[in-house]
DRENTORKOL-3810 file (N, C-alpha, C; in nm, 4 decimals):
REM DRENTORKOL-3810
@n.u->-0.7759; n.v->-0.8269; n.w->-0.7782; ca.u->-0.7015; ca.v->-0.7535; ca.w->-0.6771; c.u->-0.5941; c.v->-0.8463; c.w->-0.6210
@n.u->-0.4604; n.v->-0.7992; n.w->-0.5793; ca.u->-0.3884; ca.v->-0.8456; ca.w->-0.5430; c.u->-0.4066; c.v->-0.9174; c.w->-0.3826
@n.u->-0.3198; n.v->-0.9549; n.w->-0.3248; ca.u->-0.3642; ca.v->-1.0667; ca.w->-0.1763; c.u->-0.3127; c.v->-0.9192; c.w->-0.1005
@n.u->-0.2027; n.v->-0.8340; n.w->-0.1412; ca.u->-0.1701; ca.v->-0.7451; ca.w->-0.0196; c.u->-0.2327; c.v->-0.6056; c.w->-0.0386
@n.u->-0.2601; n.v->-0.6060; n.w->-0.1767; ca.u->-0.4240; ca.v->-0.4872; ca.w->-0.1711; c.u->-0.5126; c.v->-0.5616; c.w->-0.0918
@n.u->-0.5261; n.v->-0.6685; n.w->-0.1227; ca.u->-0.6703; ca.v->-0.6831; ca.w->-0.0156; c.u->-0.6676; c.v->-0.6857; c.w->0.1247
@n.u->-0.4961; n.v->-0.7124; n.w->0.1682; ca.u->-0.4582; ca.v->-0.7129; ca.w->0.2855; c.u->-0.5055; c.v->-0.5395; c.w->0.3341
@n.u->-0.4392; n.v->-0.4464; n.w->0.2812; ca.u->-0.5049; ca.v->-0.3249; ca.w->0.2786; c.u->-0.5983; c.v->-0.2970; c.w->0.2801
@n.u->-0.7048; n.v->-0.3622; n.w->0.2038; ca.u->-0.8096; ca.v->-0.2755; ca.w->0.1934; c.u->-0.9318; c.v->-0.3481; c.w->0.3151
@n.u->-0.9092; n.v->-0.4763; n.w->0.3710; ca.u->-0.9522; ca.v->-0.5111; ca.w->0.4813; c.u->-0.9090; c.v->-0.3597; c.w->0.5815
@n.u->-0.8238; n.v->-0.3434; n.w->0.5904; ca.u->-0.7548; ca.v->-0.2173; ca.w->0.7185; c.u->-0.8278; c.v->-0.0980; c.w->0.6972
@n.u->-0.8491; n.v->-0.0612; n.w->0.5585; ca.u->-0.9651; ca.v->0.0518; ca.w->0.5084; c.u->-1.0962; c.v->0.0522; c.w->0.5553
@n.u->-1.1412; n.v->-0.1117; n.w->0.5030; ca.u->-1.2752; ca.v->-0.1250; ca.w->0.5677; c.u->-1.2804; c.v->-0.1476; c.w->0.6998
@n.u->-1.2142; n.v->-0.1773; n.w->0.7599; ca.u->-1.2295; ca.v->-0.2074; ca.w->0.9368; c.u->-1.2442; c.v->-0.0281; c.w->0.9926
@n.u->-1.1323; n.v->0.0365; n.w->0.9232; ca.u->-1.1579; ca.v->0.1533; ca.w->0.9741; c.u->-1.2965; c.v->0.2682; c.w->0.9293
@n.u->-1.3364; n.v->0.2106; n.w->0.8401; ca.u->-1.5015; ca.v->0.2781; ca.w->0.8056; c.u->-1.5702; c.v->0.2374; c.w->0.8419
@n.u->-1.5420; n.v->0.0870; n.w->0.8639; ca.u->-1.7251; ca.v->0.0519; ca.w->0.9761; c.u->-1.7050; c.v->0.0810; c.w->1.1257
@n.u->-1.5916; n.v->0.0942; n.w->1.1675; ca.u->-1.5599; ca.v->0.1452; ca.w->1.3289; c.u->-1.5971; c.v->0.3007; c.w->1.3233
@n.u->-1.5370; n.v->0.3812; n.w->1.2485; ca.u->-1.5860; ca.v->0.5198; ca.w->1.2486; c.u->-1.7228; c.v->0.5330; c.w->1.2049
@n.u->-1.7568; n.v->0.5002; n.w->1.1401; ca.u->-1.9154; ca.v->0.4730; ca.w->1.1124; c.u->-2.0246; c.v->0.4268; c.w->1.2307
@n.u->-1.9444; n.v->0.3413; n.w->1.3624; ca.u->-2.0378; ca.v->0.2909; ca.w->1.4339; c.u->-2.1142; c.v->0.1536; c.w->1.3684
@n.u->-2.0602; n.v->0.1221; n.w->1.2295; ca.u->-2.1385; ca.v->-0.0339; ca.w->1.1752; c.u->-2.1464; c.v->-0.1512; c.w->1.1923
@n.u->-2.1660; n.v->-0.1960; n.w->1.3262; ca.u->-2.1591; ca.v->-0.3491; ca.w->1.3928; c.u->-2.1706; c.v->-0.4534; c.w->1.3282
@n.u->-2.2555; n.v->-0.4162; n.w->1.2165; ca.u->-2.2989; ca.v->-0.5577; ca.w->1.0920; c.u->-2.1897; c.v->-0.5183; c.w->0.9886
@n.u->-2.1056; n.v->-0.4024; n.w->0.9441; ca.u->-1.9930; ca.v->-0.4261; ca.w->0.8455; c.u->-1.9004; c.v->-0.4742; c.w->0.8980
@n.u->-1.8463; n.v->-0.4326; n.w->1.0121; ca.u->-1.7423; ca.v->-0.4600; ca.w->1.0756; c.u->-1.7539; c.v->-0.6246; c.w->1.1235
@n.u->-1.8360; n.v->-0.6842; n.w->1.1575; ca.u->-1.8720; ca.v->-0.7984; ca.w->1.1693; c.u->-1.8359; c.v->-0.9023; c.w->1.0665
@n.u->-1.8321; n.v->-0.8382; n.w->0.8854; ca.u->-1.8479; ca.v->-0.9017; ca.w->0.8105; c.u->-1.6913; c.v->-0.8982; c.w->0.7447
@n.u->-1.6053; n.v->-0.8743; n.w->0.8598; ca.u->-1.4422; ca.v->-0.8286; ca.w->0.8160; c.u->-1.3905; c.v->-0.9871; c.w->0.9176
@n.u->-1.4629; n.v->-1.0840; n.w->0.9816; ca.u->-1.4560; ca.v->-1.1914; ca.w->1.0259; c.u->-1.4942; c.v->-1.3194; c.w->0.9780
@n.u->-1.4574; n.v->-1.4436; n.w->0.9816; ca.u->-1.4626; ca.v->-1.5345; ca.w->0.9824; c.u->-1.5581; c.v->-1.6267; c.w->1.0196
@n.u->-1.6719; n.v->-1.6800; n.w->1.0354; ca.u->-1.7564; ca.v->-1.7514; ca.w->1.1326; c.u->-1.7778; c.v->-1.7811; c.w->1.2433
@n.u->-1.6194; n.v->-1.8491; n.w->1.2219; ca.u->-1.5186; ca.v->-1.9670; ca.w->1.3523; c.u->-1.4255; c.v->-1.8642; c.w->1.4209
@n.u->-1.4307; n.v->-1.6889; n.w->1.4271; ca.u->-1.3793; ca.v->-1.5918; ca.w->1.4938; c.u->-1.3876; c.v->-1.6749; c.w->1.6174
@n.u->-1.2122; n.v->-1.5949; n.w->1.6767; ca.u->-1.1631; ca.v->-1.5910; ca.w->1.7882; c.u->-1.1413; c.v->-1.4456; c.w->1.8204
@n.u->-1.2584; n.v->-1.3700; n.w->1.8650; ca.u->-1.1679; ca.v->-1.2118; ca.w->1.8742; c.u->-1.1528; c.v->-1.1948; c.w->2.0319
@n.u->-1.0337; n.v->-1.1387; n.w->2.0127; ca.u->-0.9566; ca.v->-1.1054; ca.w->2.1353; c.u->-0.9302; c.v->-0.9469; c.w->2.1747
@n.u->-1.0075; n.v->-0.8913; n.w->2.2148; ca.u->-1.0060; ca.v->-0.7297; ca.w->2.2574; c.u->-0.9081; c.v->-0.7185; c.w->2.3646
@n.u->-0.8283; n.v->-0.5840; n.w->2.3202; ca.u->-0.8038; ca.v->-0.5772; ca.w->2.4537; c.u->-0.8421; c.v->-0.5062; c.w->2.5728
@n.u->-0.8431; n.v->-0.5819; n.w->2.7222; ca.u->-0.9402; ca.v->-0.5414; ca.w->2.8250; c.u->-1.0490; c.v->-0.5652; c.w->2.8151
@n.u->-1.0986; n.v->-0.6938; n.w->2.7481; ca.u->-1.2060; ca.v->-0.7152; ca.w->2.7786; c.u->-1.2107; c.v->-0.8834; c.w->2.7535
@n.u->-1.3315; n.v->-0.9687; n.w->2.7576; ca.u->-1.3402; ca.v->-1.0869; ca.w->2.7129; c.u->-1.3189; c.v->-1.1314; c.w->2.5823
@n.u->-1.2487; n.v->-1.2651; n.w->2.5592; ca.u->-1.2602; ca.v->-1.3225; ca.w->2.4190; c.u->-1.3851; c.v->-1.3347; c.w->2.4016
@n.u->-1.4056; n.v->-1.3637; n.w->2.2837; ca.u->-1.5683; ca.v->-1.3471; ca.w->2.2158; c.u->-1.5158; c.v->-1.4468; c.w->2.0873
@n.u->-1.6191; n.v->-1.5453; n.w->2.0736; ca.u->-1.6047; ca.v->-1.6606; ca.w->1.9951; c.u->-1.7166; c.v->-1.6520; c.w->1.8672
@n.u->-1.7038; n.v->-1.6391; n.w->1.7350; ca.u->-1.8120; ca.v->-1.6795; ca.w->1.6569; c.u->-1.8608; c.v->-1.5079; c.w->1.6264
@n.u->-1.9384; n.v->-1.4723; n.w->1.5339; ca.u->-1.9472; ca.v->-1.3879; ca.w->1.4935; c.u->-2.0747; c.v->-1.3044; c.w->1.5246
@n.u->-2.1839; n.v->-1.4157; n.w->1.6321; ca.u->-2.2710; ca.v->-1.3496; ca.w->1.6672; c.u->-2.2311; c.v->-1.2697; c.w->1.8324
@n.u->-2.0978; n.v->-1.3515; n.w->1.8827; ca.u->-2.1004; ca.v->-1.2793; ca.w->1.9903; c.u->-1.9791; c.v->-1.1235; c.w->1.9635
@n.u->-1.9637; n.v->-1.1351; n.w->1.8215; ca.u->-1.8727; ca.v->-1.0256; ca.w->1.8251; c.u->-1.9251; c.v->-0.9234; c.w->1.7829
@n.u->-2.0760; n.v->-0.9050; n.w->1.7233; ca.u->-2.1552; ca.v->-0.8777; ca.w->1.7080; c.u->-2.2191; c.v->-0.7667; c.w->1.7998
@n.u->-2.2641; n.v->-0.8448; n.w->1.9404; ca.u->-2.3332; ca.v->-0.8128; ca.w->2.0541; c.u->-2.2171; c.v->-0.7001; c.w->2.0510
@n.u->-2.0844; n.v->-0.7915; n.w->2.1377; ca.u->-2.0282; ca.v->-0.7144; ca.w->2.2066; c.u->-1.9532; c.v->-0.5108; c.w->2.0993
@n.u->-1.9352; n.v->-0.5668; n.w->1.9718; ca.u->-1.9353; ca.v->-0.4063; ca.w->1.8967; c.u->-2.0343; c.v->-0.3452; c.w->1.8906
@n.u->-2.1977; n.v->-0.4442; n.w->1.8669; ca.u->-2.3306; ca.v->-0.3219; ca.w->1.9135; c.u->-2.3144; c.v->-0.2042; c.w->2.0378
@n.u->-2.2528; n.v->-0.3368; n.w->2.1169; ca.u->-2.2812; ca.v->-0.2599; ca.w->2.2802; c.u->-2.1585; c.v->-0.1370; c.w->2.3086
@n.u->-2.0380; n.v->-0.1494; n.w->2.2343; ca.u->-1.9321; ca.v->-0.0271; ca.w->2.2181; c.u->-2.0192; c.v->0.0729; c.w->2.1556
@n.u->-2.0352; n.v->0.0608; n.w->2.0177; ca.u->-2.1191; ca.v->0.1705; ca.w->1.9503; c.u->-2.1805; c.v->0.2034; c.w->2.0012
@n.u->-2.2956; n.v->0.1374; n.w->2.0914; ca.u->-2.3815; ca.v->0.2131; ca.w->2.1575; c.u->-2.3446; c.v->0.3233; c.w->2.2428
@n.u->-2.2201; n.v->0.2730; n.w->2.3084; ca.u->-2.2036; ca.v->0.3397; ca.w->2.4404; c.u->-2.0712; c.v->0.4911; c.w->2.3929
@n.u->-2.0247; n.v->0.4463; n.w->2.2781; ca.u->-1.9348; ca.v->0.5429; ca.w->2.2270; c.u->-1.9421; c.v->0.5915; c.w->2.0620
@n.u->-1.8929; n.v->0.7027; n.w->2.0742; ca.u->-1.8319; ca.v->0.7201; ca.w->1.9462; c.u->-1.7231; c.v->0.6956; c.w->1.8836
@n.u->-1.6387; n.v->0.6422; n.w->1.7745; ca.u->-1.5306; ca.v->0.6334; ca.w->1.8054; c.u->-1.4910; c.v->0.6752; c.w->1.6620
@n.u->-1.3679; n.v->0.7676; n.w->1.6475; ca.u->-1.2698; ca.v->0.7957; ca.w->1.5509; c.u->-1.1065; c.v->0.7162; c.w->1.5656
@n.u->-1.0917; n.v->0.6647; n.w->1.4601; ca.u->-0.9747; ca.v->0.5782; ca.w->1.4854; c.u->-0.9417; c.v->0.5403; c.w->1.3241
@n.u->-0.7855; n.v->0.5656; n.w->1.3459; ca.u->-0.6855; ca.v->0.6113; ca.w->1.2128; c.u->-0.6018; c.v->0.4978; c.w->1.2411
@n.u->-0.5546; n.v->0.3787; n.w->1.1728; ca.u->-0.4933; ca.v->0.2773; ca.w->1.1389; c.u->-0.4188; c.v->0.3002; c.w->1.0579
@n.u->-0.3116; n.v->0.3039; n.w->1.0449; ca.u->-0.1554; ca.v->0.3481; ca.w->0.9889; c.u->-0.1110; c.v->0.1792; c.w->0.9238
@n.u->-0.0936; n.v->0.1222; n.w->0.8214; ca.u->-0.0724; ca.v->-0.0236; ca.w->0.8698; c.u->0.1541; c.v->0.0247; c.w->0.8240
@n.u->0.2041; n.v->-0.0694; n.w->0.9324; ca.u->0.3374; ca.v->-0.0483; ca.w->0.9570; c.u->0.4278; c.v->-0.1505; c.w->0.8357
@n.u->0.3024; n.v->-0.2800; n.w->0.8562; ca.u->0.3625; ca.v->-0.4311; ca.w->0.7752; c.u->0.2574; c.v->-0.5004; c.w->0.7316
@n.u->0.3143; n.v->-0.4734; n.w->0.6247; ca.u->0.1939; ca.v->-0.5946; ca.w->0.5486; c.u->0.3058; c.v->-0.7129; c.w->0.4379
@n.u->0.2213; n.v->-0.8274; n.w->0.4972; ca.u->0.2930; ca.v->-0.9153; ca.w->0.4341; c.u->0.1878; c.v->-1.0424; c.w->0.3961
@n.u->0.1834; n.v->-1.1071; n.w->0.2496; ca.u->0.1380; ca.v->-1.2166; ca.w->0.2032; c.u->0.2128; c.v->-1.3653; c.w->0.2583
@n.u->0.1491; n.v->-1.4242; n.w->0.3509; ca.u->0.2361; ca.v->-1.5780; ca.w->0.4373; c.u->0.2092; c.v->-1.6888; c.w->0.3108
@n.u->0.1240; n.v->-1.6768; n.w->0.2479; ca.u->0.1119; ca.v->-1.7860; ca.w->0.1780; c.u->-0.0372; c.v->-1.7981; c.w->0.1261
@n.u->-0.1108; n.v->-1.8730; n.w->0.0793; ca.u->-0.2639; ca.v->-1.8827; ca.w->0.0225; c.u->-0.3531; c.v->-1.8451; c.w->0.1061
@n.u->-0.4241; n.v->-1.7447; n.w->0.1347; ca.u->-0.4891; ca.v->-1.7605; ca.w->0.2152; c.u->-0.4291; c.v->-1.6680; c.w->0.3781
@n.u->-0.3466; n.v->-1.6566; n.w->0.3810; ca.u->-0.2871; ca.v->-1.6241; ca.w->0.5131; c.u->-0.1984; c.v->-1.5026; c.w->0.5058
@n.u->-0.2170; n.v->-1.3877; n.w->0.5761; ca.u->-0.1709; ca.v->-1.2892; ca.w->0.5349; c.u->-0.0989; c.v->-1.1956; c.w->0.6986
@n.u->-0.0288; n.v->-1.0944; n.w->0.7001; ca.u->0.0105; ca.v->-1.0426; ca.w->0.8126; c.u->0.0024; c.v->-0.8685; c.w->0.7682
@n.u->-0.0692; n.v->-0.8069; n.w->0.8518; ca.u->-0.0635; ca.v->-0.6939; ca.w->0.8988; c.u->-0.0440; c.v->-0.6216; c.w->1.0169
@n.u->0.0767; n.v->-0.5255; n.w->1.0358; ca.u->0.0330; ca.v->-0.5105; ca.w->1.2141; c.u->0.0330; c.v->-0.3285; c.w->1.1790
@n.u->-0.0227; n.v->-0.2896; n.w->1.2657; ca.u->-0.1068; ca.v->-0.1391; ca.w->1.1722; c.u->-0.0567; c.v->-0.0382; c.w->1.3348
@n.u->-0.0331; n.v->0.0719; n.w->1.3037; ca.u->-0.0330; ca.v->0.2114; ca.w->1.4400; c.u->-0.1780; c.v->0.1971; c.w->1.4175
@n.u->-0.1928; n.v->0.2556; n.w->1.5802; ca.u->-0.3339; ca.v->0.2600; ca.w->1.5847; c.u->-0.3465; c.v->0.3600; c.w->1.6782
@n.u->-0.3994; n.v->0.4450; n.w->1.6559; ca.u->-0.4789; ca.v->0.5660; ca.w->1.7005; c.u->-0.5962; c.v->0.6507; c.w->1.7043
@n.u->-0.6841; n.v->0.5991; n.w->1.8219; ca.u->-0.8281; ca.v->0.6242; ca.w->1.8591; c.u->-0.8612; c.v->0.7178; c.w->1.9654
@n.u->-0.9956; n.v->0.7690; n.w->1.9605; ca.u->-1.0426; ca.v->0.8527; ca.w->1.9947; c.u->-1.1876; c.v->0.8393; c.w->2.0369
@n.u->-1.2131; n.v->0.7677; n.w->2.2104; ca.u->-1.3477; ca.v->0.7200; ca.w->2.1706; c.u->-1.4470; c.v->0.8488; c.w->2.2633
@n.u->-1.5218; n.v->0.8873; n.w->2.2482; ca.u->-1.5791; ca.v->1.0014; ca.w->2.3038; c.u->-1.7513; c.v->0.9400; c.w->2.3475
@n.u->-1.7438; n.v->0.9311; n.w->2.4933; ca.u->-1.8911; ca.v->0.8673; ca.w->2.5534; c.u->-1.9975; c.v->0.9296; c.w->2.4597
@n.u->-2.1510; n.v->0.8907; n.w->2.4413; ca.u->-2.2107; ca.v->0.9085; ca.w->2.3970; c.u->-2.3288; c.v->1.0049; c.w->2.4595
@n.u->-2.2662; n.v->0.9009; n.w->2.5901; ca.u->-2.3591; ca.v->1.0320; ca.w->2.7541; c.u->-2.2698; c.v->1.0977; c.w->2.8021
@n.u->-2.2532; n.v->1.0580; n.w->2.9624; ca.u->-2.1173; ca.v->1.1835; ca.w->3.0113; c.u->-2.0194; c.v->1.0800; c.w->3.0359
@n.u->-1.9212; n.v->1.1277; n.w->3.0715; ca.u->-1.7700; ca.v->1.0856; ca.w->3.0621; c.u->-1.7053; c.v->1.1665; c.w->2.9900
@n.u->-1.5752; n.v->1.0924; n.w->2.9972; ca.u->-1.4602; ca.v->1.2002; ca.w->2.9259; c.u->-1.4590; c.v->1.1391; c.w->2.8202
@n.u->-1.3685; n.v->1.1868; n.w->2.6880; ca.u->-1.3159; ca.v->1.1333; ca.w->2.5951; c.u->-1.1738; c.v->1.0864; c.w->2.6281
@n.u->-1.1540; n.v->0.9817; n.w->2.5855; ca.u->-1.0294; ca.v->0.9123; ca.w->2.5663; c.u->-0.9555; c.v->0.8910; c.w->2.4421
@n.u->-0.7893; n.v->0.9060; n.w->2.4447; ca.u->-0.7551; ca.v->0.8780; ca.w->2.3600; c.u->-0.6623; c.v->0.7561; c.w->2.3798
@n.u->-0.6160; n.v->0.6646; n.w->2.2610; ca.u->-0.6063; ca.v->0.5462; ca.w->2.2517; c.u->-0.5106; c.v->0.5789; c.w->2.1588
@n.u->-0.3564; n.v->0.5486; n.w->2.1856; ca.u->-0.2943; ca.v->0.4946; ca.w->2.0842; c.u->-0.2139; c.v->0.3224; c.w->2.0964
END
């Protein structure tokens, strides 16, 4: 497979284990030495705390979310750039409203 198919198909799989609710696939779309940076919420370091913190979303939501990617580009060995539309839909699991997220 090519470096910018795979650049793609990372964006495929991120978006099936998020719609899926899969904390352990989506987990496995990271690095060890992860730095993830959410937004509105805390950085989360290492892959067991990114872990916790997507258990504890899934738990609390459902979420549908469609990733458009805008740019994809190969930087060099190893290093790649995607920046993707993003449009979500997370719907509480108890009460609350649904939100949408673009």
């Amino acid at each position: 497979m090519d470096e910018e198919r795979a650049l793609r198909q990372v964006i495929t799989d991120y978006q099936q284990f998020v719609n899926a609710g899969d904390a352990q696939g989506y987990t496995t779309l990271f690095t060890d030495d992860v730095v993830w940076m959410p937004p509105n919420a805390p950085d989360r370091t290492g892959k067991p705390e990114v872990l916790s913190a997507q258990t504890a979303t899934f738990s609390q939501f459902t979420l549908n979310v469609e990733l458009t990617p805008t740019e994809v580009r190969v930087l060099g060995a190893g290093w790649g750039l995607v920046l993707c539309s993003v449009r979500a839909i997370l719907t509480p699991r108890g009460e609350g409203d649904t939100r949408e997220q673009t």
